[in-house]
Each structure stands twice: as C-alpha cells, then as structure tokens.
C-alpha positions as YAML, in Angstrom:
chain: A
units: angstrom
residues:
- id: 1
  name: UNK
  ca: [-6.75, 168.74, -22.26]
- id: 2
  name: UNK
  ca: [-6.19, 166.56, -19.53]
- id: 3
  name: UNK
  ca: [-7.80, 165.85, -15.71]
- id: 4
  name: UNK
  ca: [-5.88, 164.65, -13.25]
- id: 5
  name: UNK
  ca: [-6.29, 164.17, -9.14]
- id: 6
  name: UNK
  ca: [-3.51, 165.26, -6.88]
- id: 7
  name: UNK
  ca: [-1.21, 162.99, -5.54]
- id: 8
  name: UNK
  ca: [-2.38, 163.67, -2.00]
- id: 9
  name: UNK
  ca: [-5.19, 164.85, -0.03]
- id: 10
  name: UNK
  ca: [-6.10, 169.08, -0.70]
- id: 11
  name: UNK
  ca: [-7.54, 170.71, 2.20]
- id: 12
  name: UNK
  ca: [-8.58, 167.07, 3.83]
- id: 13
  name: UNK
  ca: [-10.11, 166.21, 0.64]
- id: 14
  name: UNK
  ca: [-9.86, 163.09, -0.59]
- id: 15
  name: UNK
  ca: [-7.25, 163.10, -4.11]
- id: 16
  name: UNK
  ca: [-10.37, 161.57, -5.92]
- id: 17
  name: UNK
  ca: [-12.53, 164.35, -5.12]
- id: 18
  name: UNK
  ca: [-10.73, 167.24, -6.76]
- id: 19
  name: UNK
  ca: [-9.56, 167.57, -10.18]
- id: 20
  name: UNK
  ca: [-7.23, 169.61, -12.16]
- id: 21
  name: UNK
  ca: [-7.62, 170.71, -15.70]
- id: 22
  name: UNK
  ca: [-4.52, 170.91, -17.51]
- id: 23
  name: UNK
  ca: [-3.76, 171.52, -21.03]
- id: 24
  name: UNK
  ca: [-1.27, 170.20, -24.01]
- id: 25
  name: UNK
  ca: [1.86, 172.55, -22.59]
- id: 26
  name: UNK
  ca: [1.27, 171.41, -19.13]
- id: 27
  name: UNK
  ca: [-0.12, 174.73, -17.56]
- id: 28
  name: UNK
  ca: [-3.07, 174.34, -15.16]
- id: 29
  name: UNK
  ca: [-6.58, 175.74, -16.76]
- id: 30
  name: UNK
  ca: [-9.22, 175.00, -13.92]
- id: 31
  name: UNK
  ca: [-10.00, 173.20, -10.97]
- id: 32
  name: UNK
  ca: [-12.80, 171.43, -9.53]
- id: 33
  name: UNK
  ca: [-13.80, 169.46, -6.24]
- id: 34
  name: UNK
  ca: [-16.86, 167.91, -4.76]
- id: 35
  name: UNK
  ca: [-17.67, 167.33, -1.24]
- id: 36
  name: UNK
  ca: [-20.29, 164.20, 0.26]
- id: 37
  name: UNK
  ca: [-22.81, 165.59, 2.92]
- id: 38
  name: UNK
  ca: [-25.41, 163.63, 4.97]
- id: 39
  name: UNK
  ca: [-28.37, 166.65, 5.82]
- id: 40
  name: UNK
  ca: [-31.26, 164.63, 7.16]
- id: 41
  name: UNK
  ca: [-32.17, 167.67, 8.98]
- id: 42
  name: UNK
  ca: [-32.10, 170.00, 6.35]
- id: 43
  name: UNK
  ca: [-33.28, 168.03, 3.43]
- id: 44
  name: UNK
  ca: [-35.32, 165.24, 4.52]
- id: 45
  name: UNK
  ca: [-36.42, 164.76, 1.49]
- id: 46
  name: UNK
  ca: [-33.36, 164.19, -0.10]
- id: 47
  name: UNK
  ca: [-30.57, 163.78, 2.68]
- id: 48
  name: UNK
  ca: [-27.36, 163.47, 0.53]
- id: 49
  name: UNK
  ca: [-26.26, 166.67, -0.73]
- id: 50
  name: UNK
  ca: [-23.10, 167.04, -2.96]
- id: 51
  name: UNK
  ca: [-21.59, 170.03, -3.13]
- id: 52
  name: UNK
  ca: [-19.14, 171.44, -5.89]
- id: 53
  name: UNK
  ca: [-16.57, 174.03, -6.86]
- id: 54
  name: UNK
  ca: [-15.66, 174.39, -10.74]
- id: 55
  name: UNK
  ca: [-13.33, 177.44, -11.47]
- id: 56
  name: UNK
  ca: [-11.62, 177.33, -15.00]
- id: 57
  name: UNK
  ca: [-11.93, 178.84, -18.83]
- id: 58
  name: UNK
  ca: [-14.61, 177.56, -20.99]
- id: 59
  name: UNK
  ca: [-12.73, 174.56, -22.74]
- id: 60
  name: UNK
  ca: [-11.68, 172.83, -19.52]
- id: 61
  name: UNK
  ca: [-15.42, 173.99, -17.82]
- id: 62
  name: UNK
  ca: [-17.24, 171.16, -19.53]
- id: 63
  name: UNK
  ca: [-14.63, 168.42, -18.73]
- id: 64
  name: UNK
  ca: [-14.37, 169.46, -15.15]
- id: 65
  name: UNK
  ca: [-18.21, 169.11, -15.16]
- id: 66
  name: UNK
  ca: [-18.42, 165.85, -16.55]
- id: 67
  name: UNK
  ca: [-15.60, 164.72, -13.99]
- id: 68
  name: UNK
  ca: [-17.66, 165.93, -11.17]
- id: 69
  name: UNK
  ca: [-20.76, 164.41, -12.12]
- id: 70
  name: UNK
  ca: [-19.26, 161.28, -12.53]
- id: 71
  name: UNK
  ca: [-17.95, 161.17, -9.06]
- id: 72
  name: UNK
  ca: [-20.91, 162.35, -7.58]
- id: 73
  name: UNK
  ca: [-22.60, 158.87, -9.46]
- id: 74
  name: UNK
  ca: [-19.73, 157.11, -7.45]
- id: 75
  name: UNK
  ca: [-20.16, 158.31, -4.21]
- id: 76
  name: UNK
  ca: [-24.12, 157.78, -4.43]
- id: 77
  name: UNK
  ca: [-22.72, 154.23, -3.38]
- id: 78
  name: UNK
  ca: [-21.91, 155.34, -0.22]
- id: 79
  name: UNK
  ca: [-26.06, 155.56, 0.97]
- id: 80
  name: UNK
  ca: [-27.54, 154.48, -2.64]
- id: 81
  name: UNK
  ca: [-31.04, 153.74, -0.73]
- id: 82
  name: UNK
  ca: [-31.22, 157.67, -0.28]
- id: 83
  name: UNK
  ca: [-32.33, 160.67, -2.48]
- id: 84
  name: UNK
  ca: [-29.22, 162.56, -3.82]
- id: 85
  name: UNK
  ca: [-28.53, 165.83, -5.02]
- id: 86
  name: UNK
  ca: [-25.71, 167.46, -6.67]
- id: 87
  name: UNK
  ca: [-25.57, 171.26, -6.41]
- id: 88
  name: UNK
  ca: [-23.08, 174.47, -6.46]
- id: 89
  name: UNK
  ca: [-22.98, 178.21, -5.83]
- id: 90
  name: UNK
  ca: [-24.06, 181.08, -7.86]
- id: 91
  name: UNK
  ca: [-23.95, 184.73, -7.55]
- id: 92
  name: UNK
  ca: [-27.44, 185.75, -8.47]
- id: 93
  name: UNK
  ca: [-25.64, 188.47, -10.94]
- id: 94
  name: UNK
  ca: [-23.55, 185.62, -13.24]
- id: 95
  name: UNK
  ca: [-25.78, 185.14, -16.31]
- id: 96
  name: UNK
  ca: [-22.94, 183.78, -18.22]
- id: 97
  name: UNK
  ca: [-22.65, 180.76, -15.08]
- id: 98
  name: UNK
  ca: [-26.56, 180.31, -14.59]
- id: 99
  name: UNK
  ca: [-27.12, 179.53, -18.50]
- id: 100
  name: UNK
  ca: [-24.33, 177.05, -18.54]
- id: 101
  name: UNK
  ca: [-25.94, 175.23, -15.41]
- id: 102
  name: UNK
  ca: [-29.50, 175.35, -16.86]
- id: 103
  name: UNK
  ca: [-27.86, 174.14, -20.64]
- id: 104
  name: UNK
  ca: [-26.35, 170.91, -18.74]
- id: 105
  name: UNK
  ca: [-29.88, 170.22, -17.15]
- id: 106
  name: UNK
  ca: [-29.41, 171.97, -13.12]
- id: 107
  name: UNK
  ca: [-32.64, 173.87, -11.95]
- id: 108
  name: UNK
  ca: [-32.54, 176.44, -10.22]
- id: 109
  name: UNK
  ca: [-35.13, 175.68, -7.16]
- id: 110
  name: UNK
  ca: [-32.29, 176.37, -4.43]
- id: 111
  name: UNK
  ca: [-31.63, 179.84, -3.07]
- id: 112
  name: UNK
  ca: [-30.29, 181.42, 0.26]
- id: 113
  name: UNK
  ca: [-32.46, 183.87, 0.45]
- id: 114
  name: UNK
  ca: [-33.26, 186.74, 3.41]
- id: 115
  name: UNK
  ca: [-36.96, 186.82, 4.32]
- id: 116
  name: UNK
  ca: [-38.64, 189.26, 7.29]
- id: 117
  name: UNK
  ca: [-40.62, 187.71, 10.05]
- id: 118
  name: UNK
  ca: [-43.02, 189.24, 11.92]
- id: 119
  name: UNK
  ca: [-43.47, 189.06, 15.73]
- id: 120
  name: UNK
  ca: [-45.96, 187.44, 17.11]
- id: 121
  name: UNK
  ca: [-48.47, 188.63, 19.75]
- id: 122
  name: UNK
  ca: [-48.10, 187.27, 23.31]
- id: 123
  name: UNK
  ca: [-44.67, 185.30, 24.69]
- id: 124
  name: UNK
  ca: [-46.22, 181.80, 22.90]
- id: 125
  name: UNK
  ca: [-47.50, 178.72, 24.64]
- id: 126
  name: UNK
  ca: [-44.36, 175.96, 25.57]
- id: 127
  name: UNK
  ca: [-44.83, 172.46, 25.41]
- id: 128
  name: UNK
  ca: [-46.03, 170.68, 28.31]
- id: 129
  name: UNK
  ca: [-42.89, 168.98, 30.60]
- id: 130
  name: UNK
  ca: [-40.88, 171.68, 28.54]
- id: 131
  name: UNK
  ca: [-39.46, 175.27, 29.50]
- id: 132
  name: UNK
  ca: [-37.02, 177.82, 28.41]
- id: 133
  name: UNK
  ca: [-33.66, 179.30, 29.85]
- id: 134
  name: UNK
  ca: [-30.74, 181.28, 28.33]
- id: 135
  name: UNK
  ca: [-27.75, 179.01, 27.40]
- id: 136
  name: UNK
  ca: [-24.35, 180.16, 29.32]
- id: 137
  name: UNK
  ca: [-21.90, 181.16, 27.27]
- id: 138
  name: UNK
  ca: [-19.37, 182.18, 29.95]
- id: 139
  name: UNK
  ca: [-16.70, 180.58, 29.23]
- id: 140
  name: UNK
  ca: [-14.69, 179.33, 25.86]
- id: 141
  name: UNK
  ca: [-16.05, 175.74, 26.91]
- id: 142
  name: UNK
  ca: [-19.42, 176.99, 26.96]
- id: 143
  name: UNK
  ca: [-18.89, 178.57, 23.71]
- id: 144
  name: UNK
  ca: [-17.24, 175.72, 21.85]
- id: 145
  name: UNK
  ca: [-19.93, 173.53, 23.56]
- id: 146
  name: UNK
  ca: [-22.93, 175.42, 21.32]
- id: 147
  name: UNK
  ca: [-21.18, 175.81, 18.61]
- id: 148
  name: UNK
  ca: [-20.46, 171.83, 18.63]
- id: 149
  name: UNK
  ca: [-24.34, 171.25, 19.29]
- id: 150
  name: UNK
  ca: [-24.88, 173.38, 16.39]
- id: 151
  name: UNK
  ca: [-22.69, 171.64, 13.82]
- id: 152
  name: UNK
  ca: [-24.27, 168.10, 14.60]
- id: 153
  name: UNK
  ca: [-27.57, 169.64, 13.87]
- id: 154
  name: UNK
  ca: [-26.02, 170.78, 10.11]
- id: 155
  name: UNK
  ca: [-25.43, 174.38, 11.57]
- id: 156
  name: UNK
  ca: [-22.19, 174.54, 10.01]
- id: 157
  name: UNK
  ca: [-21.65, 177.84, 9.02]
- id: 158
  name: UNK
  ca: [-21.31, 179.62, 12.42]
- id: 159
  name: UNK
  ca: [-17.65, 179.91, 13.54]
- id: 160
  name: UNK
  ca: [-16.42, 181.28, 16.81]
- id: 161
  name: UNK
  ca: [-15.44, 184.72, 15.66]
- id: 162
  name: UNK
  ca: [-19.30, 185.74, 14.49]
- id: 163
  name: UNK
  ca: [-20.35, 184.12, 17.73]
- id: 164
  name: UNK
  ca: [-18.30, 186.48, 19.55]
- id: 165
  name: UNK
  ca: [-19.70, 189.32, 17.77]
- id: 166
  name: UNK
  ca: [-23.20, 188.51, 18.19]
- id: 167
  name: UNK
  ca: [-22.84, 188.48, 21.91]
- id: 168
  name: UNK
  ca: [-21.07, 192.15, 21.99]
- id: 169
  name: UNK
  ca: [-24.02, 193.13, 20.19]
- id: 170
  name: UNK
  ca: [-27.31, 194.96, 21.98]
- id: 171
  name: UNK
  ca: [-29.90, 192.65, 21.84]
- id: 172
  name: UNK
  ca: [-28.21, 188.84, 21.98]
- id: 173
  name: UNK
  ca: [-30.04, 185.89, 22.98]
- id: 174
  name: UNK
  ca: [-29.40, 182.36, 23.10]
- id: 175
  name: UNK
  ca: [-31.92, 180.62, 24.39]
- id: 176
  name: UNK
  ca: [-32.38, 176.91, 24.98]
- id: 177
  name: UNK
  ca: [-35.63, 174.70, 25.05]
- id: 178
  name: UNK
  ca: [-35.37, 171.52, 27.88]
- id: 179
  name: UNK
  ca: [-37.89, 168.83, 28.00]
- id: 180
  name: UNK
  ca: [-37.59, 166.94, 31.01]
- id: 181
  name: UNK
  ca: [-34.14, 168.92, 31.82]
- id: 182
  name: UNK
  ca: [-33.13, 167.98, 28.75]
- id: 183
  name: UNK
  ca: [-31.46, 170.22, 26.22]
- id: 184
  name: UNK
  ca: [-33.50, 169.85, 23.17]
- id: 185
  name: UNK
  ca: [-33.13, 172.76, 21.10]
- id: 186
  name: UNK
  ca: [-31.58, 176.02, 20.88]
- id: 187
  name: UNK
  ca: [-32.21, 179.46, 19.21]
- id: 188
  name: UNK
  ca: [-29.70, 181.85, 18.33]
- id: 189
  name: UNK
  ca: [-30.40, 185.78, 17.41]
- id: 190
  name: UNK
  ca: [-28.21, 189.25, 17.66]
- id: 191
  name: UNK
  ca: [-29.18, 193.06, 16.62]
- id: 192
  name: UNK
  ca: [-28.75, 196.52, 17.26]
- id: 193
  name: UNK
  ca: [-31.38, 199.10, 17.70]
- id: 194
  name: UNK
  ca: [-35.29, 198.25, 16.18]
- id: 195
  name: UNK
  ca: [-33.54, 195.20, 14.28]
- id: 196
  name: UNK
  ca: [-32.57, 191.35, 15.21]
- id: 197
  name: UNK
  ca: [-31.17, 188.54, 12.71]
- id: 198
  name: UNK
  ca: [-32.41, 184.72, 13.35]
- id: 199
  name: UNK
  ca: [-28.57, 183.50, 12.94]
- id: 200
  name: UNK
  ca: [-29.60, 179.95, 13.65]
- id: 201
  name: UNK
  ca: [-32.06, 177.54, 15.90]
- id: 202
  name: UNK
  ca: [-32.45, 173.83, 15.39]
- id: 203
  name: UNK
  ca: [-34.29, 171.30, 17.34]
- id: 204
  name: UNK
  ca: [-32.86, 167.70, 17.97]
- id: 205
  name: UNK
  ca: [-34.24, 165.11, 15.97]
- id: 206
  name: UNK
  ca: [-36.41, 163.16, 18.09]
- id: 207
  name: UNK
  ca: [-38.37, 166.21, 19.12]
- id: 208
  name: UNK
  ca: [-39.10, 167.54, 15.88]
- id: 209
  name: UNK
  ca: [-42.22, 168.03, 13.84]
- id: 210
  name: UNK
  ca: [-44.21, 168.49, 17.40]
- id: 211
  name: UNK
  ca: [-44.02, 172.17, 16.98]
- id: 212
  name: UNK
  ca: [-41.44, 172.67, 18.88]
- id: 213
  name: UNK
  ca: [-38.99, 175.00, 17.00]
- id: 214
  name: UNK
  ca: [-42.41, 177.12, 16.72]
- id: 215
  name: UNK
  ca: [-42.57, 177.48, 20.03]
- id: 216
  name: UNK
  ca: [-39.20, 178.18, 20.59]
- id: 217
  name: UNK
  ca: [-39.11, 181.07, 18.04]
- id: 218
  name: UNK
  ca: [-41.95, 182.51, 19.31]
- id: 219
  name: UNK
  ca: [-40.76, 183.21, 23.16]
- id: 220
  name: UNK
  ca: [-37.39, 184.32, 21.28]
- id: 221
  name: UNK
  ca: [-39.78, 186.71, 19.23]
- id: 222
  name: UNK
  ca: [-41.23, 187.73, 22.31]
- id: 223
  name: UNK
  ca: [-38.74, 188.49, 24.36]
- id: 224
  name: UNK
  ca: [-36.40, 190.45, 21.99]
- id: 225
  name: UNK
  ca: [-39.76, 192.50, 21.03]
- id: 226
  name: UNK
  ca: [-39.83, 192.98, 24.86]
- id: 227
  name: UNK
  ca: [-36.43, 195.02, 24.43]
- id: 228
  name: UNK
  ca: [-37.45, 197.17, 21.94]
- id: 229
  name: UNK
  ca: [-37.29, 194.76, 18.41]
- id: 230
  name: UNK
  ca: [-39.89, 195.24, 16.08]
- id: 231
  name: UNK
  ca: [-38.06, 193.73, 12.47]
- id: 232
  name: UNK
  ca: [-36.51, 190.42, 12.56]
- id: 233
  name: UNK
  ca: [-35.13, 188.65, 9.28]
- id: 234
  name: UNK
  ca: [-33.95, 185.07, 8.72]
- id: 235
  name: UNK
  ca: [-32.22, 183.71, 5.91]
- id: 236
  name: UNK
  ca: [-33.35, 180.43, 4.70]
- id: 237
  name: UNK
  ca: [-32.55, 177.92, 2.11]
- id: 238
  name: UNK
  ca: [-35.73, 177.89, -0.21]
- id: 239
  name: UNK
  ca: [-35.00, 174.01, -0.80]
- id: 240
  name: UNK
  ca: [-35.38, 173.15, 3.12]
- id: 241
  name: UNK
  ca: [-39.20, 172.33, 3.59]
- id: 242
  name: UNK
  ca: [-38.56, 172.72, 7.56]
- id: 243
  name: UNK
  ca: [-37.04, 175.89, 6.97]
- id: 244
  name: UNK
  ca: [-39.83, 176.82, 4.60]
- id: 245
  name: UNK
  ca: [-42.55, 176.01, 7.51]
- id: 246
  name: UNK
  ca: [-41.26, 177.18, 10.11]
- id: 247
  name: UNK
  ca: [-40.40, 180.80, 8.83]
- id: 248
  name: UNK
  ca: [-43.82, 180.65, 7.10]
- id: 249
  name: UNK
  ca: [-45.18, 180.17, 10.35]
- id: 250
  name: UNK
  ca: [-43.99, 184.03, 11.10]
- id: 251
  name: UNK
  ca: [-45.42, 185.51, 7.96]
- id: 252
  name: UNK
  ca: [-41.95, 185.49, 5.73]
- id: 253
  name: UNK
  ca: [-42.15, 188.23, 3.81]
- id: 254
  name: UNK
  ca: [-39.26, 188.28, 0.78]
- id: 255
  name: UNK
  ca: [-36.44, 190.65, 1.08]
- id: 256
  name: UNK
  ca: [-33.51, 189.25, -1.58]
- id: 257
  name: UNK
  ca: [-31.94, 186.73, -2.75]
- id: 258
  name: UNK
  ca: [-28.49, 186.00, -1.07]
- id: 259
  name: UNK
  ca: [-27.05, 183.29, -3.16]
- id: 260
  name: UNK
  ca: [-28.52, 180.89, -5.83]
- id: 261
  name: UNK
  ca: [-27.94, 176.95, -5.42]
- id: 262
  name: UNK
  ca: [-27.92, 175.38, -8.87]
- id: 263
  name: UNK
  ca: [-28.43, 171.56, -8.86]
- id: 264
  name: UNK
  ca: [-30.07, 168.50, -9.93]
- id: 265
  name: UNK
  ca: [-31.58, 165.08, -8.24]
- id: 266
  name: UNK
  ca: [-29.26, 162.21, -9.19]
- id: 267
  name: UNK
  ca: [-31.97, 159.42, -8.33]
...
C-alpha cells in the first residue's frame, strides 16, 4: 500500500493536501484531503481549524489518517502562535466511523446541532448611536453583496440558490444593525406559517462582545413574532462559545443533533 499526491492541484487544492491510497496492483483504495481555515470568529479560542475528508477500506483508512495528521502538523507552521484543531464529519448513525475516531484519540465535543429559541417579550433595547433597517436585496448586486459580507464573517455555507429561496418564502427578513451609519451586523431568517429558521447573523469584529448580536436577534425575534411566528430554531456548532451564548441567551432548548464533528487540539 502506497500514498501518493496528485500531480496537480484537485478542486483548487493544493497536490500536498490530498492523498491517494493505492495498493500493490495499482488500483486506487481511498482518498483523503485536508483543508487550512483561519475562524477567529467562530473559534476564538482556537482559530485554526483543519478540516478533513478520508473515504477508503479499512487497510488504507489508517495510512490515510496518519498522512493527514502529519500534514495538518505541517501546516500548523503557517500561524504556529495559534491554537489548532484538526477535525472531520460524522453522521451521528456511523458507529463503525465514531469508534475508529475515538480509538486514534478524536473527542467528540463538536456537533451541528438544531436547538429552539424562544421569543422574547418586547422589540429589545438597541444600542445607543445604533439602529436597525432591512438590507435591500433588489438586485443580484445586492444579493452577491450579503452574501460576500457573510463569507468574510466565516458564513460560508450560504450560497445564492438557498438565498433565493428564503426570500420567496412567507416570513423573510434580513435585517441590518448600523452604528453611526455604519453597517455592522446583519441577521438573516426565513419560514412559513407559525415557524422561522435563524439561517445566519454575525456581527463585525470590532463591535462584538458589546451585546450587540443580542440585540440584533431580539428586534429580529420581535418583529417576525409580530407576523404571526411563535417557534424559531437555530442550528449551532456546540464547539463555538459565541454561538453557545448567544443562542443561550434565547433559552436554547435541544432538538437533534445534525452532524457530529470529530477532532482533536494539535497544540
């Protein structure tokens, strides 16, 4: 059993970060890459998360492993002053997967999990020199504006298409919190009927941890409440302590467990 890197990039991957598995008659028995990501925002405790894909049959499983963790000891180089974690997907259902995670020493502390907030009395008290307006989404410039703003504020996993669906649904708002006339924050939520998702809301980084992304909920809460919403849910990574406040703020109630994150702290 061999591993080998392609001979040029995969999917804008660099050749070093993926790997092949292939045995004595040449045929191709898994495959692995690992991708670097800077989350400040997300993890502040630990901004360098490295995530990894490992598909393959049990012989070439370990050696892709042990491929991955070594590069993910390389690229720690690239910020070695800050906490790093490497990490994967798991569907909660995959015993056989979890147990070979916890046997090579990955907890299992990380999930994306849904949790049900309740609504708050009252349309909240904003920030002094701040205020609230709906963010125009008239046009595609508009559109690919937000979604931008989101992505630089590690909201990567809205695309274009499940924006446009959110705003053909019933109850859409996007709604934007200015300091100063300045955009500083933005909250995103969609439903149908007695029900509304929180599909995203970040605050720049300069203005957080002044309870600002509290605030900001709560008028959302309020005014989708006003049209007839009375059960919100959120999904949240159980690793993000912002996330963790902020939906504990709103009396997160459990509802299930999305995905599980296997992982362990490199440093």
């Amino acid at each position: 059993m061999t591993i080998l890197h392609p001979e040029q990039p995969v999917n804008n991957m660099n050749p070093e970060d993926v790997f092949y598995a292939i045995d004595d008659l040449g045929t191709q028995t898994g495959y692995a890459c690992i991708l670097y990501q800077l989350q400040p925002g997300l993890y502040p405790d630990c901004p360098v998360n490295m995530y990894f894909t490992l598909e393959g049959d049990e012989s070439s499983r370990y050696l892709l492993f042990g491929a991955v963790v070594a590069r993910a000891r390389v690229l720690m180089n690239v910020n070695p002053q800050l906490r790093a974690r490497l990490y994967t997907s798991l569907d909660p259902q995959d015993i056989q997967r979890r147990e070979f995670y916890l046997y090579n020493g990955f907890d299992l502390e990380e999930s994306d999990s849904l949790v049900s907030l309740q609504i708050p009395f009252g349309d909240g008290r904003i920030p002094m020199s701040c205020t609230v307006a709906a963010i125009p989404l008239n046009t595609w410039e508009e559109q690919q504006s937000l979604l931008t703003r989101l992505q630089m504020n590690d909201i990567t996993y809205l695309e274009r298409n499940a924006l446009m669906e959110m705003m053909h649904m019933p109850h859409f708002l996007a709604l934007g919190l200015y300091r100063n006339a300045g955009l500083i924050g933005e909250a995103l939520l969609a439903g149908a009927g007695g029900a509304a998702d929180l599909a995203a809301i970040y605050i720049e980084p300069s203005s957080r941890r002044q309870g600002m992304g509290r605030a900001l909920l709560h008028r959302s809460l309020a005014i989708l409440a006003a049209e007839g919403v009375t059960q919100v849910s959120a999904r949240i990574m159980t690793r993000s302590l912002p996330q963790q406040h902020l939906a504990n703020d709103f009396g997160a109630t459990p509802i299930s467990v999305n995905m599980l994150f296997p992982g362990m702290y490199l440093n």
